[in-house]
C-alpha positions in Angstrom: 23.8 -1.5 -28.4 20.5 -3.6 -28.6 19.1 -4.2 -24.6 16.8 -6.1 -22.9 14.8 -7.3 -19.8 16.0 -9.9 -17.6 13.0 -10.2 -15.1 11.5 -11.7 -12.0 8.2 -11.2 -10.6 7.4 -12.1 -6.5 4.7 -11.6 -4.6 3.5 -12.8 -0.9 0.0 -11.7 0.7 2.1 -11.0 3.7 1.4 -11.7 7.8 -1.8 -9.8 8.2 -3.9 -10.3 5.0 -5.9 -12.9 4.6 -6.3 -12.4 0.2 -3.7 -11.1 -1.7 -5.0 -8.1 -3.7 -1.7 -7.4 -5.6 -1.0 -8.5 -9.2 2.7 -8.2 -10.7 3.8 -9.3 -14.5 7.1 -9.3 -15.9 8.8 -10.2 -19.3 11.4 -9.1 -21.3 9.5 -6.0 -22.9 6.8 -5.0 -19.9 7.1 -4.5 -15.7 4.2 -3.8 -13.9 2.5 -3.8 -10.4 -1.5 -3.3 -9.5 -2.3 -2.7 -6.1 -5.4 -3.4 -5.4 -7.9 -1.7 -2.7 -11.6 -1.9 -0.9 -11.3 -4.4 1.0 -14.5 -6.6 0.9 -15.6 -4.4 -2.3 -13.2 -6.5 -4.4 -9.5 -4.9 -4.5 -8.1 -8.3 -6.2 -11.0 -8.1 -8.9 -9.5 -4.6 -9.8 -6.0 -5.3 -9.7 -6.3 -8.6 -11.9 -8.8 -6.6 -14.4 -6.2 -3.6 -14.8 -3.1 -6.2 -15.2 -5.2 -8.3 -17.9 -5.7 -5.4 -19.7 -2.1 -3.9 -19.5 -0.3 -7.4 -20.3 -2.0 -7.3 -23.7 1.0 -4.4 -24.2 3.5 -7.4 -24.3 3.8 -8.2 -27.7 5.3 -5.9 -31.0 3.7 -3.0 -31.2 5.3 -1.6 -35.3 2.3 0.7 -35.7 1.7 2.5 -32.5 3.7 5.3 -30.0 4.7 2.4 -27.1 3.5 5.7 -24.5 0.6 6.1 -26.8 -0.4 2.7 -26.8 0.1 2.5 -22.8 -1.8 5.7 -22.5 -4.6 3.5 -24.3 -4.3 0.4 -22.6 -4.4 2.5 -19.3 -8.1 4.0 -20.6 -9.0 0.6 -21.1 -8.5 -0.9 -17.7 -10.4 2.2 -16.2 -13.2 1.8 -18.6 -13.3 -2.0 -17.6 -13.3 -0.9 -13.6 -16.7 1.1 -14.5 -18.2 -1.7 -16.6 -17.5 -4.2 -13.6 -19.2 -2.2 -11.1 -22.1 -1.4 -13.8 -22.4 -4.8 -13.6 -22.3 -5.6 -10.0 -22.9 -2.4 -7.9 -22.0 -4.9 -4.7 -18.1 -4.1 -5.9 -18.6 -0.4 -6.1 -15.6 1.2 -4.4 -12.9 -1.2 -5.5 -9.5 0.5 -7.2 -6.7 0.2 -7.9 -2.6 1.7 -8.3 -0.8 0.8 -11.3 2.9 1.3 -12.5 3.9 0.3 -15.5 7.3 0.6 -17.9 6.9 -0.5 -21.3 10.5 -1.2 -22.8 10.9 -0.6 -26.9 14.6 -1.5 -27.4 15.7 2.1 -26.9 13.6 3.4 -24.1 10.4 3.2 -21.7 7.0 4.2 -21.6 6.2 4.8 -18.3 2.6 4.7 -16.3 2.1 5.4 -12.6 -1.0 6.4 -10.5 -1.7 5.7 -6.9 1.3 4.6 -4.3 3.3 2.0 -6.2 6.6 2.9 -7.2 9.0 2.8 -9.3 12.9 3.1 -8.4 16.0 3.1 -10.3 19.5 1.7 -9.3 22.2 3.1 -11.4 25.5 3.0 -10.6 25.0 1.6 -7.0 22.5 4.8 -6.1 18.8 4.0 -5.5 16.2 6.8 -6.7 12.4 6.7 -6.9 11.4 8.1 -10.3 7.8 7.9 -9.3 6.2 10.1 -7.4 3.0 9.1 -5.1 0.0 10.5 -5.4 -1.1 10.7 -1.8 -2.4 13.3 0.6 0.9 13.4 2.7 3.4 13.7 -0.6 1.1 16.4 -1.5 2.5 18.4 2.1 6.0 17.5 1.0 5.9 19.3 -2.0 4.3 22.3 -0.1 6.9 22.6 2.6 4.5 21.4 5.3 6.2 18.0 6.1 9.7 16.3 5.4 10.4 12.8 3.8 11.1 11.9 6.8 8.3 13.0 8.7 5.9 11.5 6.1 7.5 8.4 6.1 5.4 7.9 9.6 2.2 10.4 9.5 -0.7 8.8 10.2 -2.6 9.6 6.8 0.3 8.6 4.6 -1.8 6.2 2.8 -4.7 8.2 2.1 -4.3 8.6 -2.0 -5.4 11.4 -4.0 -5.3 9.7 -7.4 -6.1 5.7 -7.9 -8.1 3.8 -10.8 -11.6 3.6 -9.9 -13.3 3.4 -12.9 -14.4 7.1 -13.9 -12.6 9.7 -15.9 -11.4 12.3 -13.0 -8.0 10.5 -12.0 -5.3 10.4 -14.8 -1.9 8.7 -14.6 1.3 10.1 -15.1 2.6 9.2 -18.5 6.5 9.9 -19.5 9.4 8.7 -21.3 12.1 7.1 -19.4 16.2 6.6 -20.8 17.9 3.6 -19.6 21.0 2.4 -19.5 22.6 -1.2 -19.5 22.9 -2.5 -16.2 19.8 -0.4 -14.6 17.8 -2.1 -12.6 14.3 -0.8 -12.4 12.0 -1.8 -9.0 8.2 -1.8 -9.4 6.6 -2.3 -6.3 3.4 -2.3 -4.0 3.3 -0.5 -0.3 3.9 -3.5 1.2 7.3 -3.2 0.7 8.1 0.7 0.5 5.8 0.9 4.0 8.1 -1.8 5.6 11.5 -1.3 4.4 13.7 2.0 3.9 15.4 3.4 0.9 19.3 2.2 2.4 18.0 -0.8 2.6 15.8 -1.2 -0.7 19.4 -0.2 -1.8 21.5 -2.7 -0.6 19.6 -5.5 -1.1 18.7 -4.2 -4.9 22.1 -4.7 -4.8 22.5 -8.1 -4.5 24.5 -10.2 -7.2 21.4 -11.6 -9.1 17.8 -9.9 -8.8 16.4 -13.3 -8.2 18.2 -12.9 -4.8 17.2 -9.5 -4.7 13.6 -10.0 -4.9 13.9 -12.7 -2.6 15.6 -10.5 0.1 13.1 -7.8 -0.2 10.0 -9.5 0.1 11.8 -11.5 3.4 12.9 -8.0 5.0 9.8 -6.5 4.4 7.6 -9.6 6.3 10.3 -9.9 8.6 9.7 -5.9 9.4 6.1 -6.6 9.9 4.4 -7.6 6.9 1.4 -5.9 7.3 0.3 -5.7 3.1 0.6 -8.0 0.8 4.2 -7.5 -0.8 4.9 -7.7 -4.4 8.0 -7.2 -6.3 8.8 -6.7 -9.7 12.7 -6.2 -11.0 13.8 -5.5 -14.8 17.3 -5.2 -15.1 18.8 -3.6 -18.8 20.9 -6.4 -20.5 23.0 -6.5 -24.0 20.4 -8.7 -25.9 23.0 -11.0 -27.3 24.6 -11.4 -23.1 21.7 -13.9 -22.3 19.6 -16.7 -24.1 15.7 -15.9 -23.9 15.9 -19.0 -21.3 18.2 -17.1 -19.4 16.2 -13.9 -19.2 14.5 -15.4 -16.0 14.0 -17.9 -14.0 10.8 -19.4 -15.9 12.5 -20.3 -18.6 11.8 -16.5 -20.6 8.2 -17.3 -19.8 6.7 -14.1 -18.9 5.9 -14.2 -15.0 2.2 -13.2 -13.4 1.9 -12.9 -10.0 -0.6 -12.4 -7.3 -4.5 -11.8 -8.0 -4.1 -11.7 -11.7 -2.7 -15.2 -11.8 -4.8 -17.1 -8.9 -8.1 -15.3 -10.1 -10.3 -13.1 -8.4 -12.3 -14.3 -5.6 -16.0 -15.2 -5.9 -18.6 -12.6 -5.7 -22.0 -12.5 -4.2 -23.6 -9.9 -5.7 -25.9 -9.1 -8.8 -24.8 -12.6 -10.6 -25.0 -14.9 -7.8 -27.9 -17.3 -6.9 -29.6 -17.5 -3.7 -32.4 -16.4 -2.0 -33.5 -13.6 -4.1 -33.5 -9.9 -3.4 -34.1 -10.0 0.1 -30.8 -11.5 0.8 -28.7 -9.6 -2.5 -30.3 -6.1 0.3 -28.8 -7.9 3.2 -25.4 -8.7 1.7 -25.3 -5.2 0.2 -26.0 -3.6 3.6 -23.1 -6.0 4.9 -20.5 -4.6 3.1 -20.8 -1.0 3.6 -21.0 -1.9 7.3 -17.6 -3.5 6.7 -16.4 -0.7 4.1 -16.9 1.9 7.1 -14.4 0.3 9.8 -11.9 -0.8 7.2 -8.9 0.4 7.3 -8.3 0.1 3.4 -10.5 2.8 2.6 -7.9 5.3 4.1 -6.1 5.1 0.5 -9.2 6.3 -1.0 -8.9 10.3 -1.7 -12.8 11.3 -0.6 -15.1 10.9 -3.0 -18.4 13.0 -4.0 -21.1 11.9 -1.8 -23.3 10.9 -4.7 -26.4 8.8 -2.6 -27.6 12.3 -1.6 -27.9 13.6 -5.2 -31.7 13.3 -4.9 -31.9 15.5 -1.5 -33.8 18.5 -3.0 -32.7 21.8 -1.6 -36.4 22.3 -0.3 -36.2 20.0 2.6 -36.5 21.0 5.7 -33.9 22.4 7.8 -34.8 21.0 10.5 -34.7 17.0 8.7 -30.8 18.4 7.6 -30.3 19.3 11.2 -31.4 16.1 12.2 -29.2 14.2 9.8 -26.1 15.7 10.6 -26.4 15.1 14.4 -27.5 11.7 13.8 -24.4 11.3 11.7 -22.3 12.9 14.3 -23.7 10.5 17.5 -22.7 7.7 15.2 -19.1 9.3 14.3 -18.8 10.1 17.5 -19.8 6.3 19.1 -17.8 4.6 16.2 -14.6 6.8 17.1 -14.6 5.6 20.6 -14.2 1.9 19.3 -10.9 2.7 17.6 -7.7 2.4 19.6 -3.9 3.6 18.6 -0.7 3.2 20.2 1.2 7.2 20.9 3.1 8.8 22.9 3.0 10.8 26.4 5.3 12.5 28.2 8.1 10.2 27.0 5.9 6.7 27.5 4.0 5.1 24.6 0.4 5.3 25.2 -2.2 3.2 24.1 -5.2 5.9 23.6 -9.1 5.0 23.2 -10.8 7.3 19.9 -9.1 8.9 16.7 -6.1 11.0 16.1 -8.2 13.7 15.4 -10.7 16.8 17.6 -13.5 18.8 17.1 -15.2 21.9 18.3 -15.7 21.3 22.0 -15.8 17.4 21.5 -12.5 15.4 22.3 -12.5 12.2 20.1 -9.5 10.5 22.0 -8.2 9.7 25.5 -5.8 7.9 27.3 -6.1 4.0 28.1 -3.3 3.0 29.4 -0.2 4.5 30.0 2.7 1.9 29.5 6.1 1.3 31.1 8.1 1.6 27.6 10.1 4.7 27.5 10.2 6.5 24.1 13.6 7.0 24.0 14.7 3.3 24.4 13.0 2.6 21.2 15.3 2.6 17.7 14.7 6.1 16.2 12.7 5.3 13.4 10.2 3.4 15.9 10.5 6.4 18.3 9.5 8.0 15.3 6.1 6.0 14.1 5.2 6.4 17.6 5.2 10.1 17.8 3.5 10.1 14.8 0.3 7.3 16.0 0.4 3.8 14.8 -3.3 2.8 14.3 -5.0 -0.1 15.6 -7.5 -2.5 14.5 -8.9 -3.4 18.4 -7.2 -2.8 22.0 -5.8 -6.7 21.6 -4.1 -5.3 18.5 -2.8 -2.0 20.2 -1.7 -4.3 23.2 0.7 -6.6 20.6 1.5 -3.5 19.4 3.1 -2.0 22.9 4.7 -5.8 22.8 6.8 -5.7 19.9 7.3 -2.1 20.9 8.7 -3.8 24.0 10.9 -6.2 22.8 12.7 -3.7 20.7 13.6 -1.4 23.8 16.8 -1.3 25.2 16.8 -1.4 28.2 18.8 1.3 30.3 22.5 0.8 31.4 22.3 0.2 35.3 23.2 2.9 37.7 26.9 2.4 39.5 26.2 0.8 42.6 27.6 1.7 46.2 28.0 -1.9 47.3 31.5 -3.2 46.6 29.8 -6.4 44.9 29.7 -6.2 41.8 25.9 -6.6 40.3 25.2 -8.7 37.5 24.6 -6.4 33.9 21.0 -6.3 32.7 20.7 -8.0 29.1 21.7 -5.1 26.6 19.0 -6.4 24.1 16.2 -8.4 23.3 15.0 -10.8 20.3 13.0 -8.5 18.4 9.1 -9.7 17.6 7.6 -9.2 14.2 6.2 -5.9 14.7 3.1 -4.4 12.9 3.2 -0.7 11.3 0.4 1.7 10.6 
């Protein structure tokens, strides 16, 4: 039997972003999903560049292996990452994820690197058939940590492999078998970081995937919506079930989402006017004041620190000495401007610093010590609590203790010795949009 694609791309740059750096494509041959990263160093740029690149797949390819020619295609959008910081240094640090399935009537080529994923609903049953390339999946596989208990660590976004433009980070390249009726979910972190697996499953689930993109992209803003949320659903049909119109709802017009199809935003950098050099310095120093505070650069696996290539090994000790307790003060004063939201002896604690010590130096303390009881908080909550949920200022880790707040129950009253009956406490409260890690 002869299958194709029926598709629907969606995207929405979520409650907390103020650019959406995702890009999404669908069509009846290719699915894919580019994350973008690197904040003010131009995570949209990369994304759009990578999904330009990979969307030239979507067309008959007679003379070429379909994983070969992804495998290709995949080269190329690297290369072009390189060539656009070559050009502009002022973007240096952008990436991207990618995860792509190239369909050629009998099977797909598959590409995934970074924290998108991929997931598979056969038969009712959800399963991710991609596997992220970050720091805390890493643990899993070791032992160290359960899927559970890296669902809410504090460095689960930090990645290990991503497209930035050099040759050291590969993607995973396979064959996949599908079967009419799968339904195949490409998505960003936006929505895997907001909603669970049960419920990616039951709204996957849903009687059209138009709905079902629909509902996932709502659950996952109405859970927080932290990241820009993209979603991407190919579902196997008989080719001859469905018109080409019918594929989707644009008509069979392939669908691009997000960066890729608004455009990148406008640089100021090496090809910008202005004031001359002076200014192209200033803007430059800018951003890798903003690069060291923002929390994007978490996904970034750590990098060779290549500005100090030209420290020769004959410099004094004493200058290296000097450097690296300079660099420690200014750790050390930067840490103590970073707030997260914990948990103390059964309270949820809002504590000053980073989740993190050194040798005879604390780097955190407490700030205040709330009235919300840990154990009045939904379990998976309870969880990300125990775990830290990083904020981006002490106003932020206050909202935080709110939603926090108005998703505690509140205890059941103690039996009373009057005879009078007292009135019952509320059981519940409306829930706020809450904001994760």
């Amino acid at each position: 039997m002869s299958l194709t694609l029926r598709y629907v791309a969606l995207t929405d740059v979520g409650l907390r972003r103020s650019s959406n750096q995702d890009s999404g494509y669908a069509s009846s041959r290719l699915i894919a999903v580019a994350d973008g990263m690197g904040g003010a160093a131009a995570g949209d740029l990369a994304s759009a560049e990578t999904m330009n690149v990979i969307r030239q797949l979507d067309r008959e390819l007679p003379e070429i292996d379909p994983l070969e020619a992804l495998q290709k295609a995949v080269a190329h959008a690297n290369q072009r990452l390189g060539e656009l910081v070559a050009e502009d240094p002022s973007v240096e640090g952008m990436g991207t994820t990618l995860e792509a399935m190239l369909w050629d009537g009998e099977r797909f080529a598959t590409a995934h690197i970074g924290d998108s994923r991929a997931y598979l609903l056969r038969d009712g049953e959800l399963t991710q058939i991609s596997t992220d390339h970050t720091f805390v999946q890493s643990l899993v596989e070791e032992g160290k940590l359960t899927p559970e208990e890296a669902r809410v660590h504090p460095h689960r976004s930090l990645l290990l492999r991503v497209m930035l433009g050099r040759d050291d980070n590969d993607a995973d390249l396979e064959w996949f078998e599908g079967q009419v009726g799968d339904r195949f979910l490409l998505c960003s972190d936006g929505l895997s970081d907001m909603v669970d697996d049960a419920t990616i499953q039951q709204l996957l689930s849903a009687e059209t995937i138009d709905q079902a993109a629909s509902d996932l992209v709502r659950t996952a803003l109405e859970n927080g919506g932290y990241d820009n949320v993209t979603v991407v659903i190919g579902e196997l049909v008989p080719s001859g079930a469905v018109s080409e119109e019918e594929l989707s709802s644009a008509d069979g017009r392939p669908q691009l989402v997000g960066a890729a199809a608004e455009g990148p935003r406008p640089r100021t950098g090496n090809a910008s006017g202005g004031s001359g050099k002076a200014r192209s310095r200033e803007e430059r120093k800018e951003r890798r004041r903003e690069k060291e505070v923002d929390p994007e650069e978490l996904r970034y696996a750590p990098r060779p620190p290549s500005k100090w290539r030209w420290v020769r090994r004959l410099v004094a000790l004493a200058v290296v000495v000097g450097i690296v307790a300079a660099g420690a003060f200014y750790a050390y004063r930067w840490s103590q401007d970073q707030y997260y939201v914990a948990s103390a002896d059964g309270k949820v604690v809002i504590y000053r610093g980073v989740q993190a010590d050194l040798p005879l130096v604390t780097l955190k303390h407490v700030d205040e010590v709330t009235d919300v009881e840990l154990d009045t908080l939904p379990t998976f909550r309870a969880q990300q609590v125990r775990g830290g949920i990083e904020a981006d200022s002490r106003a932020d880790a206050e909202q935080i203790v709110e939603n926090l707040r108005g998703l505690a129950e509140e205890p059941e009253p103690s039996p009373s010795p009057s005879p009078s009956p007292s009135p019952s406490p509320s059981a519940s409260r409306t829930a706020d949009r809450e904001r994760s890690a």
